[in-house]
FIKOLZA-1660 file (N, C-alpha, C; in steps of 0.1 Angstrom, whole numbers, plus 5000, padded with zeros to 4 digits):
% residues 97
   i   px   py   pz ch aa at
   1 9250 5159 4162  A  X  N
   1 9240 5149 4163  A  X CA
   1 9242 5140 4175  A  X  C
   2 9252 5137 4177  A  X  N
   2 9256 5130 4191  A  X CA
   2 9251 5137 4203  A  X  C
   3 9256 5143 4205  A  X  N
   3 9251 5156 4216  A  X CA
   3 9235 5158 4212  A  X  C
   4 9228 5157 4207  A  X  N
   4 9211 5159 4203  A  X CA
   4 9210 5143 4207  A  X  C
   5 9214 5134 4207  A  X  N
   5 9214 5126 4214  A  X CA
   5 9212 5119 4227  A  X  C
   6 9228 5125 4229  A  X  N
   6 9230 5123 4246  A  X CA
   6 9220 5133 4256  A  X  C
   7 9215 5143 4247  A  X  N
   7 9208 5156 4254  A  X CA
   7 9192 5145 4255  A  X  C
   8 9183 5139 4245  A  X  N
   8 9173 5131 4244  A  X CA
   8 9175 5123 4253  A  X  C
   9 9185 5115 4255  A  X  N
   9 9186 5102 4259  A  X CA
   9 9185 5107 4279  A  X  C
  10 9190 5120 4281  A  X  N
  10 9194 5119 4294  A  X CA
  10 9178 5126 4298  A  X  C
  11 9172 5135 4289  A  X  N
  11 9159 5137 4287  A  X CA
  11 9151 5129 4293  A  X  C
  12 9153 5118 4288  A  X  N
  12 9140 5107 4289  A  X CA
  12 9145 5098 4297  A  X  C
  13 9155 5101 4309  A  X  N
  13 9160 5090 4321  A  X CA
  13 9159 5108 4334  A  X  C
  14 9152 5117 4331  A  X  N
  14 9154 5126 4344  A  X CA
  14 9134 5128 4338  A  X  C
  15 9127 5129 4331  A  X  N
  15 9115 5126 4330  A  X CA
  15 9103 5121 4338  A  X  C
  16 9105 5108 4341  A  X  N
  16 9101 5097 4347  A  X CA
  16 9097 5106 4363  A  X  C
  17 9114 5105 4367  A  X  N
  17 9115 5107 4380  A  X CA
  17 9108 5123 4385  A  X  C
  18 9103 5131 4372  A  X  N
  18 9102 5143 4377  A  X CA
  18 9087 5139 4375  A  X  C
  19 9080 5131 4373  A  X  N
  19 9070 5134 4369  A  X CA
  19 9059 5126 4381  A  X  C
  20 9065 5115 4384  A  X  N
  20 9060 5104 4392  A  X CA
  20 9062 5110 4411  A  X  C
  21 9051 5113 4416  A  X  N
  21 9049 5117 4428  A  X CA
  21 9043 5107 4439  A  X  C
  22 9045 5109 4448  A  X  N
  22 9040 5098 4459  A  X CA
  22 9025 5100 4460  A  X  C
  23 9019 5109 4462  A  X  N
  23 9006 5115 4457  A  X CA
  23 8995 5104 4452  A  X  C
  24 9004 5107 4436  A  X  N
  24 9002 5101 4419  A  X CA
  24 9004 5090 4420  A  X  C
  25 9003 5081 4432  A  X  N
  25 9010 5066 4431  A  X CA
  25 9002 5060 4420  A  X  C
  26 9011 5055 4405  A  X  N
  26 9005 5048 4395  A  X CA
  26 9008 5034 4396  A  X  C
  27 8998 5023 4400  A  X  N
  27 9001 5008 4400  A  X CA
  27 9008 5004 4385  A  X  C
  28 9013 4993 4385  A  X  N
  28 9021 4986 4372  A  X CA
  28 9010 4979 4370  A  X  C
  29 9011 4976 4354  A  X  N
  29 9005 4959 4351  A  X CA
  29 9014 4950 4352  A  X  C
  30 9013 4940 4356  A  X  N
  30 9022 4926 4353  A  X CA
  30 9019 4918 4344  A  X  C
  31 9023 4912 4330  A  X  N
  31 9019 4909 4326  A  X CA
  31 9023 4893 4326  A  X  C
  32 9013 4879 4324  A  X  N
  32 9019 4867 4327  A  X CA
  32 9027 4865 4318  A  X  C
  33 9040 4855 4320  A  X  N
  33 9053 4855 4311  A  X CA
  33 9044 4837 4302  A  X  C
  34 9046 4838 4290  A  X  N
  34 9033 4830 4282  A  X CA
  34 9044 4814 4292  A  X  C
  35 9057 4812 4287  A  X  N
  35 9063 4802 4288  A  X CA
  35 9075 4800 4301  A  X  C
  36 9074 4792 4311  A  X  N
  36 9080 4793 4321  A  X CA
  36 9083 4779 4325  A  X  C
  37 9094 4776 4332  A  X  N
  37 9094 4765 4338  A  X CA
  37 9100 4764 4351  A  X  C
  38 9088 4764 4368  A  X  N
  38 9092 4768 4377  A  X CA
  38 9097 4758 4384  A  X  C
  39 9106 4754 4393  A  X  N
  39 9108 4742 4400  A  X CA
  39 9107 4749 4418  A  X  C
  40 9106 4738 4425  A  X  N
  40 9109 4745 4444  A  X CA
  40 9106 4729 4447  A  X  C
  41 9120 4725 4451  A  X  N
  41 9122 4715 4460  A  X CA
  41 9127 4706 4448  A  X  C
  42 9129 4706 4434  A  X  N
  42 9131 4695 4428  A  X CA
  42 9117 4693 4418  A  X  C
  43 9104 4700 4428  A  X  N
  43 9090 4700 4418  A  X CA
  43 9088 4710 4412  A  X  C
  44 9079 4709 4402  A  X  N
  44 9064 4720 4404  A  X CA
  44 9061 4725 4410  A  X  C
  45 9055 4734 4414  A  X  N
  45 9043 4738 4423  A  X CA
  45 9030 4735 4421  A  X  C
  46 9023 4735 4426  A  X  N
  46 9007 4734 4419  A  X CA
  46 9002 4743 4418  A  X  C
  47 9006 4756 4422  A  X  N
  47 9002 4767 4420  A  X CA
  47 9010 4780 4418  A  X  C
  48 9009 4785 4407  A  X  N
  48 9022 4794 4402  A  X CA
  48 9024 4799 4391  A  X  C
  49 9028 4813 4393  A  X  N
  49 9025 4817 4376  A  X CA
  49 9040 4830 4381  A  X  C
  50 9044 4835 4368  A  X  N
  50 9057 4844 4368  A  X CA
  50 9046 4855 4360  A  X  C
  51 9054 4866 4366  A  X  N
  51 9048 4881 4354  A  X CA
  51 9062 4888 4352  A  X  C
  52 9057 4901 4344  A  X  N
  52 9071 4909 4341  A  X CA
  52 9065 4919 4334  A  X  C
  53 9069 4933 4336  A  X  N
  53 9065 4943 4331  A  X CA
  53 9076 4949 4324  A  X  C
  54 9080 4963 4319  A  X  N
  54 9083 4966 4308  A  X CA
  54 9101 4974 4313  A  X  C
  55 9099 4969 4326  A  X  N
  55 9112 4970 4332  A  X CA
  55 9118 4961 4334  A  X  C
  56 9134 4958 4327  A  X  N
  56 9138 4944 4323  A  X CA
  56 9148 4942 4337  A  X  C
  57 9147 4933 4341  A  X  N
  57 9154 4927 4356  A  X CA
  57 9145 4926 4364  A  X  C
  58 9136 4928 4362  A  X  N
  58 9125 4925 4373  A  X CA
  58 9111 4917 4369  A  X  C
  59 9111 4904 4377  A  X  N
  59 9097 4896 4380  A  X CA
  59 9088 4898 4389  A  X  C
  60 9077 4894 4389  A  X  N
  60 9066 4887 4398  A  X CA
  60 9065 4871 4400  A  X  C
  61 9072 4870 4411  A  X  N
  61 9066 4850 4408  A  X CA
  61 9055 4847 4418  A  X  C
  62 9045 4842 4415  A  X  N
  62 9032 4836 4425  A  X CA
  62 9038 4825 4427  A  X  C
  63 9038 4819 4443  A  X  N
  63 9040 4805 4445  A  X CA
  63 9026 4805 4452  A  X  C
  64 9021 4795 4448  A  X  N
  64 9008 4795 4462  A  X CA
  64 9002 4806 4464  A  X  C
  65 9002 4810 4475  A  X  N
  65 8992 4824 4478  A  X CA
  65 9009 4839 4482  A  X  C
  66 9015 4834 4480  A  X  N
  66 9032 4842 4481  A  X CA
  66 9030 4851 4467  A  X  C
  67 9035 4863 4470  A  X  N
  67 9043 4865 4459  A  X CA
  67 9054 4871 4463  A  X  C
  68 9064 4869 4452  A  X  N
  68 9079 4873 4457  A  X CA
  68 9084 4885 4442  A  X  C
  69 9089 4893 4451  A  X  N
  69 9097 4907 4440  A  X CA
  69 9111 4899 4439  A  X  C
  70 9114 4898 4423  A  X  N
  70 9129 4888 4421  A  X CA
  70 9135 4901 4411  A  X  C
  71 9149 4904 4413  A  X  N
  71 9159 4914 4408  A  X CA
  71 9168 4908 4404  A  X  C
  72 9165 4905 4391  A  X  N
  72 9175 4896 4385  A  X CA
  72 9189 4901 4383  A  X  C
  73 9192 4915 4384  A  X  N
  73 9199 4923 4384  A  X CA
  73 9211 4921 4396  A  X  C
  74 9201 4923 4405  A  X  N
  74 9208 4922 4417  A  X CA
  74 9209 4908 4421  A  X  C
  75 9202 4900 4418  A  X  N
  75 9198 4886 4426  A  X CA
  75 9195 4885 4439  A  X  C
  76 9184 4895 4438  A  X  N
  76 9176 4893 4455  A  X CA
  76 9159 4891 4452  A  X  C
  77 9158 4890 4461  A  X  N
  77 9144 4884 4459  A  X CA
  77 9137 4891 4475  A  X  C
  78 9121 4897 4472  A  X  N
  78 9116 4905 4483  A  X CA
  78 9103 4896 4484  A  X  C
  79 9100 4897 4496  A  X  N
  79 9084 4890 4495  A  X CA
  79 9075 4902 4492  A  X  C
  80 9059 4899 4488  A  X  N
  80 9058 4909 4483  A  X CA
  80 9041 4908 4496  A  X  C
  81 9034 4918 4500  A  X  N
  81 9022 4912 4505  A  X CA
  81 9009 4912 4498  A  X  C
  82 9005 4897 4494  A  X  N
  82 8998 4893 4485  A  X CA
  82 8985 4903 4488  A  X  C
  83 8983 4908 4499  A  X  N
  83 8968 4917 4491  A  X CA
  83 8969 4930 4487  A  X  C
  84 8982 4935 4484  A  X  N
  84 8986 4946 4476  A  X CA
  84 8987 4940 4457  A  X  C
  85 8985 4931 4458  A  X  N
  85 8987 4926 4443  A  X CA
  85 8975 4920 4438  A  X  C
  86 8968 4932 4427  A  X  N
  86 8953 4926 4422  A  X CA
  86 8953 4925 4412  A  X  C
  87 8945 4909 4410  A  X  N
  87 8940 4902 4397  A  X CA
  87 8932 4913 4384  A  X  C
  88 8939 4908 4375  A  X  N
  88 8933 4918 4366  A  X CA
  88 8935 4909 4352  A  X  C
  89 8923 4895 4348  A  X  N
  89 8924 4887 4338  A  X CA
  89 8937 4883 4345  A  X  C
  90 8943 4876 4332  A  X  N
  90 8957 4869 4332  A  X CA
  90 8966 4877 4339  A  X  C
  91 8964 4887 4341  A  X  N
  91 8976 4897 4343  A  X CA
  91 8973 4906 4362  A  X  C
  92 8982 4909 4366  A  X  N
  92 8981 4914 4380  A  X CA
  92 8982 4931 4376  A  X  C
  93 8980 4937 4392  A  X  N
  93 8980 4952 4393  A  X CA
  93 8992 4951 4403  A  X  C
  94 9003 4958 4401  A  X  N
  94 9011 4961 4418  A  X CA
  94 9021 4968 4418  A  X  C
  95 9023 4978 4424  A  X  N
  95 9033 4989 4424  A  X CA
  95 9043 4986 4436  A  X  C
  96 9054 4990 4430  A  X  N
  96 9064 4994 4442  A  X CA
  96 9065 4998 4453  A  X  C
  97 9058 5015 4448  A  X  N
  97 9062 5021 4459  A  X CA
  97 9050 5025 4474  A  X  C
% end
């Protein structure tokens, strides 16, 4: 049973990667995080929203017209270029790669 296991589990971590081509570039959704509390400088922002999709260590934060890739994993943080990132309702479109 264990081994039917480790055999599924390693299944569905070589999957992904065999399947996803540069080609086939598929955008993410982002989805907005409902509850947040952003601060920069001590304030608010007046403009700013966080997302997150279904891969856990990784944000979207809007400051202003910015958006920044945050790796909570790693604790780095990437700028991201805002016209690769499209509005879709409450929620954004934007891929990695």
């Amino acid at each position: 049973m264990s081994l039917l296991l480790a055999i599924f589990s390693s299944a569905i971590c070589v999957c992904p990667l065999q399947t996803s081509s540069p080609s086939a570039e598929k955008k993410l959704v982002w989805r907005s995080v409902t509850f947040a509390i952003v601060k920069f400088n001590d304030e608010a922002p007046k403009s700013w929203n966080i997302y997150h999709t279904e891969k856990k260590g990784l944000l979207l934060v809007q400051l202003w017209k910015r958006y920044l890739l945050v790796d909570t994993k790693e604790q780095e943080a990437y700028e991201i270029d805002p016209q690769t990132v499209k509005p879709r309702g409450k929620d954004v479109e934007w891929s990695p790669a």
